[in-house]
N, C-alpha and C positions, 0 to 999 in steps of 0.2 A: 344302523342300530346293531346291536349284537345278539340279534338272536340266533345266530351259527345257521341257516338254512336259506339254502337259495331258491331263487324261484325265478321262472322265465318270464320276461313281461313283453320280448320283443324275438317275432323270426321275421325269414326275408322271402323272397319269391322264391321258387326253385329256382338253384342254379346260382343263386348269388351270394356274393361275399358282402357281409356286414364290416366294416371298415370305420377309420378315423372317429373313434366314438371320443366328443365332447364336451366338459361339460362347464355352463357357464358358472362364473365364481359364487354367486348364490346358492347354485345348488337345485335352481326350477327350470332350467332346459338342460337338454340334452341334445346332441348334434351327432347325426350319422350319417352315414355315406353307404347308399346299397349300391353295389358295380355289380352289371355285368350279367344281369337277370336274363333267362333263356339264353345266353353264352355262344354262341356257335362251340363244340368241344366240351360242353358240360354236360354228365350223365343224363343220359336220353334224351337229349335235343339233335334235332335233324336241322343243318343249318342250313337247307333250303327253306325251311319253315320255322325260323322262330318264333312265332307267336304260337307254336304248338306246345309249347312249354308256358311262355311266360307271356300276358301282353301285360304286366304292369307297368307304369301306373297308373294309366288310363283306363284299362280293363276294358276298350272297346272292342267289336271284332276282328278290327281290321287294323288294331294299335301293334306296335314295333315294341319291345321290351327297352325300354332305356334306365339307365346310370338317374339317382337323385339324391339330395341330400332331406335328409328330416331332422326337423325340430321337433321333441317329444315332449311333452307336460302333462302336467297331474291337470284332473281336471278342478281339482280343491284348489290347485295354485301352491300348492306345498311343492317339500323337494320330489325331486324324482328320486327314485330308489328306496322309500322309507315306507 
């Protein structure tokens, strides 16, 4: 739509890059790629302790930060982004 004004609808864990965004030809999913969450080398992760940053996306105690892809939806079922 053209209402000139953006707005956020999606962040990532700390530490990671939001990547390969896309989107099916309808126009009702959206496809992304988070890499890299808790990073060993990313601001303020100790890479003896990655889960001290990140344990997505399991969010257990004792979970590893891993790389996943997301499909994203309205929950109307309409496009995404509108």
């Amino acid at each position: 739509p053209d209402t000139r004004e953006a707005r956020r609808f999606l962040t990532g864990p700390r530490g990671c890059e939001i990547t390969g965004a896309c989107m099916t030809p309808d126009g009702n999913t959206l496809f992304v790629n988070v890499q890299h969450p808790g990073e060993a080398g990313a601001v303020g992760v100790d890479p003896a302790r990655p889960r001290s940053v990140s344990n997505w996306p399991d969010h257990r105690p004792d979970g590893r930060p891993r790389s996943a892809t997301l499909a994203i939806r309205r929950v109307d079922g309409g496009p995404v982004g509108t």
